[in-house]
C-alpha positions in Angstrom: 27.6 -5.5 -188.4 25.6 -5.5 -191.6 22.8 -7.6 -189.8 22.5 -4.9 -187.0 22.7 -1.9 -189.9 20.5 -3.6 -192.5 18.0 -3.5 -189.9 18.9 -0.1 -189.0 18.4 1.4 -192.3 15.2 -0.7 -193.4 13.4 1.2 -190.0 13.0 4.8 -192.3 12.6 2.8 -195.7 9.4 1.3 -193.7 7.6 4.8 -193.7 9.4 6.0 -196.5 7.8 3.5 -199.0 4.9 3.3 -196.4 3.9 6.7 -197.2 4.7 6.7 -200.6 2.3 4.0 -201.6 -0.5 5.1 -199.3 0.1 8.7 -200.7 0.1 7.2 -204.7 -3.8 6.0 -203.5 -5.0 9.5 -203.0 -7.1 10.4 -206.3 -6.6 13.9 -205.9 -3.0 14.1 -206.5 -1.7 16.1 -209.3 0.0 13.9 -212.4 3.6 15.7 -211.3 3.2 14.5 -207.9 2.4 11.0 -208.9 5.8 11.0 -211.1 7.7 11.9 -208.3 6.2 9.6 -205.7 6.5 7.0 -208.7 10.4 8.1 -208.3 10.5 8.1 -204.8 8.9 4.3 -204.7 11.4 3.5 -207.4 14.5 4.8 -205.2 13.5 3.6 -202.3 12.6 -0.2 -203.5 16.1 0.1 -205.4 17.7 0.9 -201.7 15.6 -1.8 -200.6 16.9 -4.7 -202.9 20.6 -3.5 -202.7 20.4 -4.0 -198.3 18.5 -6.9 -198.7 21.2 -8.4 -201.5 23.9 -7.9 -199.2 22.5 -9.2 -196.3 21.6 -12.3 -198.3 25.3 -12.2 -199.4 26.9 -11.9 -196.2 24.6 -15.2 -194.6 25.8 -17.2 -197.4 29.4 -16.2 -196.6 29.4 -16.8 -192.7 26.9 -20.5 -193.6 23.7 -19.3 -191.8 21.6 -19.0 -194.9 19.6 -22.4 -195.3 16.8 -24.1 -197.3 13.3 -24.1 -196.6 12.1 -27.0 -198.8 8.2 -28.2 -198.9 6.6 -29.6 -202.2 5.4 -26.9 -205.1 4.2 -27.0 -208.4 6.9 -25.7 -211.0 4.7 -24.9 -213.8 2.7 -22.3 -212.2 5.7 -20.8 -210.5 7.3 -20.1 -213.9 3.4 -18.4 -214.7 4.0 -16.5 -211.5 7.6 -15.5 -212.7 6.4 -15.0 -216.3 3.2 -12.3 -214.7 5.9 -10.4 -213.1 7.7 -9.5 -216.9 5.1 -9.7 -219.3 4.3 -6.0 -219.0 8.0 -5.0 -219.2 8.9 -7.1 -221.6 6.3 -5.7 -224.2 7.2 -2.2 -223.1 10.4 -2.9 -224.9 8.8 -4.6 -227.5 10.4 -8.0 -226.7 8.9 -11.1 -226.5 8.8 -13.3 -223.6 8.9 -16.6 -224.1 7.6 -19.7 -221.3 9.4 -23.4 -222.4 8.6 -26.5 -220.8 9.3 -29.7 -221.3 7.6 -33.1 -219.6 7.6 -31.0 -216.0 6.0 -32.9 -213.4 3.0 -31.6 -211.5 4.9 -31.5 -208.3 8.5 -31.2 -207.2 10.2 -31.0 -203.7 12.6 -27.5 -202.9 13.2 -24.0 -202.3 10.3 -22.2 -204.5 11.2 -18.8 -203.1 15.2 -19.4 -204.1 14.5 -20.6 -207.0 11.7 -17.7 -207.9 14.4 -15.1 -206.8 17.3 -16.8 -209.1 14.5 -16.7 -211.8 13.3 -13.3 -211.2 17.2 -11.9 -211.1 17.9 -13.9 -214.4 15.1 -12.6 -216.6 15.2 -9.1 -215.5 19.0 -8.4 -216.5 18.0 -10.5 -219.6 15.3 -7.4 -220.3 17.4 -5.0 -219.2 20.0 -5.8 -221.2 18.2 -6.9 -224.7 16.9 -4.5 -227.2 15.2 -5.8 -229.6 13.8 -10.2 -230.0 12.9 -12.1 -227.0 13.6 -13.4 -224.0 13.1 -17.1 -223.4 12.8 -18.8 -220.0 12.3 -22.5 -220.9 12.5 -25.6 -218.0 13.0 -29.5 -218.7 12.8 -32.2 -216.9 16.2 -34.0 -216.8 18.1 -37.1 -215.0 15.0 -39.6 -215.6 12.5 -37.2 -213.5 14.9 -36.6 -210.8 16.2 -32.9 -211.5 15.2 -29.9 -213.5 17.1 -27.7 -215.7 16.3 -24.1 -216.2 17.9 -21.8 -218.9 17.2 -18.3 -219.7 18.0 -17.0 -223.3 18.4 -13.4 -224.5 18.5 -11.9 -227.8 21.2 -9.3 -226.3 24.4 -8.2 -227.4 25.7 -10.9 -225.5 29.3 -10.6 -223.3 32.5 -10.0 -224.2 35.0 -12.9 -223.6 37.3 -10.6 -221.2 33.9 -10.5 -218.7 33.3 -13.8 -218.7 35.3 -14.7 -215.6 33.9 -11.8 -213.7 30.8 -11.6 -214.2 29.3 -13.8 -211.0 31.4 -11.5 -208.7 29.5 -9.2 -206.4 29.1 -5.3 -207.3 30.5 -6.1 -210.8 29.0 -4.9 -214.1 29.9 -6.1 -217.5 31.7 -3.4 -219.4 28.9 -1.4 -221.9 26.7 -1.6 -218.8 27.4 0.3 -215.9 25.3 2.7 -216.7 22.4 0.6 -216.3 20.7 0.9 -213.1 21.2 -1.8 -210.7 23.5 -2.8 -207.9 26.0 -5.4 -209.2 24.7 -8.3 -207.1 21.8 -9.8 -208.5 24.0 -12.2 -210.5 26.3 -13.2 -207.6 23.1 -14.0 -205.4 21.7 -16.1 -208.1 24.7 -18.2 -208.6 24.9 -18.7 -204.9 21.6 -19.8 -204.6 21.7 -22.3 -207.2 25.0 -23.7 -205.1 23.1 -23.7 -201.9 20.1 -25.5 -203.5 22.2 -28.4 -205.1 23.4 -27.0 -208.8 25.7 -24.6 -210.1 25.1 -21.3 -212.5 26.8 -21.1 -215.7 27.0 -19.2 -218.6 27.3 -19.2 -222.2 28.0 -16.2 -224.1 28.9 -14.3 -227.7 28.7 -10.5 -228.7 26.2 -9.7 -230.4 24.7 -13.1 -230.3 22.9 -12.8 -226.6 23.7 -15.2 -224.0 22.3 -18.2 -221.9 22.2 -18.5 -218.1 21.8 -22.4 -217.6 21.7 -24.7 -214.3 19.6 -27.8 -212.9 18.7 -28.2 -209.4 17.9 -32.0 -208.0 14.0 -31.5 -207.6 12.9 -35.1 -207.9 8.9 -35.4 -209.1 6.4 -35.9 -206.2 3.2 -37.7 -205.9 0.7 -35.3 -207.3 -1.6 -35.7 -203.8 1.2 -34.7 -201.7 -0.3 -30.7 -200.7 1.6 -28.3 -202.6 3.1 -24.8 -200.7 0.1 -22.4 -200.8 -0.5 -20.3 -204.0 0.5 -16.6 -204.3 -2.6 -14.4 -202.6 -4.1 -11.5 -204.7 -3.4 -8.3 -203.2 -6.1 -6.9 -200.5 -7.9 -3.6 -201.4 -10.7 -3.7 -198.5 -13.2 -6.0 -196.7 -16.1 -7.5 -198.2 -19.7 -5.5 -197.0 -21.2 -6.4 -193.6 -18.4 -7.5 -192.0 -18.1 -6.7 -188.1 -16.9 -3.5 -186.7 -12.6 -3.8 -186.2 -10.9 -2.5 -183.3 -7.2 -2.9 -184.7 -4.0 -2.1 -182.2 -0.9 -1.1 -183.3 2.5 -0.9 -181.0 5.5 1.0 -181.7 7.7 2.9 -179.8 8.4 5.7 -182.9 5.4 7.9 -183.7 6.5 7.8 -187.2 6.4 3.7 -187.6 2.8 3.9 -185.2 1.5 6.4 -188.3 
């Protein structure tokens, strides 16, 4: 059921965030109507995340979510990870913080895993912190054959009472349910981490932030072994004299064709 209606409802998000990012291109468009495509991007990727969540959820649940594992570097993936926040986090005037210690040039797992676990982590650690840093930091452990990451917030931490709920699905520590998000991003996470070898844990005080901690078995690889390719730069056109394109697109709705 939520395989068949996740599909379902990700059809109209296509040309719903389709449009909206095509439409944010136009230079013509009056600053009011670039704040509410801005909005209707931000609802719609929220939407988004929340099917996609579940989905992810619900695999996990009935044992048909499984690893893809091929060799990456973990340095640069925390550069990629850190990219994604840097903005954000200075918005808020918090400092985001990379830690590494004696990581080796090339490990063996789930990169896109672990990037989402990361990703989840550090945002609820800037969504929730208001003034200091955030601090991802990632150490080799178990004489080079695992890794242990731990993000670090400056927060106002969580209260003792939350502590046992806080990895279950659609639940928000108290003081934050007005914060935007869907409740899942920490149940994924810890999931994840179980799927890939570790477990999630936490370690908390009010008004004295908290620590999301866990270590994964990625053993260290021999540096020649190819790594998983590198994120690609976005596309914004083809470079001059290239050949004339005939492109053909199939679909059987007029708007997904569009």
């Amino acid at each position: 059921f939520l395989a068949k209606m996740s599909h379902e409802i990700r059809t109209p998000l296509n040309a719903i965030l389709g449009f909206a990012q095509v439409l944010k291109r136009d230079p013509d468009l009056r600053a009011d109507q670039r704040d509410s495509l801005a909005i209707i991007l931000r609802g719609g990727e929220h939407l988004l995340t929340l099917i996609n969540n579940v989905l992810d959820l619900a695999k996990i649940e009935a044992g048909r979510e499984t690893l893809q594992t091929a060799p990456f570097d973990p340095l640069a993936l925390l550069m990629e990870t850190e990219a994604i926040f840097q903005q954000g986090a200075r918005d808020r005037g918090l400092n985001l913080v990379i830690q590494t210690v004696g990581l080796p040039p090339q490990v063996k797992g789930d990169q896109m895993k672990l990037r989402q676990v990361l990703i989840n982590l550090i945002g609820n650690a800037i969504k929730f912190t208001d003034s200091g840093s955030v601090t991802l930091r990632a150490e080799a452990v178990d004489a080079g054959a695992g890794m242990r990451f731990s993000v670090l917030d400056t927060g106002g931490g969580i209260a003792p009472a939350e502590m046992a709920r806080i990895f279950e699905p659609f639940h928000q520590a108290e003081g934050n349910s007005g914060q935007e998000g869907t409740g899942l991003g920490l149940a994924l996470s810890r999931r994840y981490v179980r799927l890939m070898g570790g477990d999630l844990a936490v370690t908390s005080e009010p008004g004295r932030g908290s620590c999301f901690f866990f270590t994964l078995p990625l053993g260290a690889l021999d540096p020649s072994e190819p790594s998983s390719s590198p994120s690609e730069p976005p596309i914004i056109g083809l470079a001059p004299g290239q050949p004339v394109c005939r492109v053909l697109l199939v679909d059987d709705l007029p708007d997904n064709r569009e």
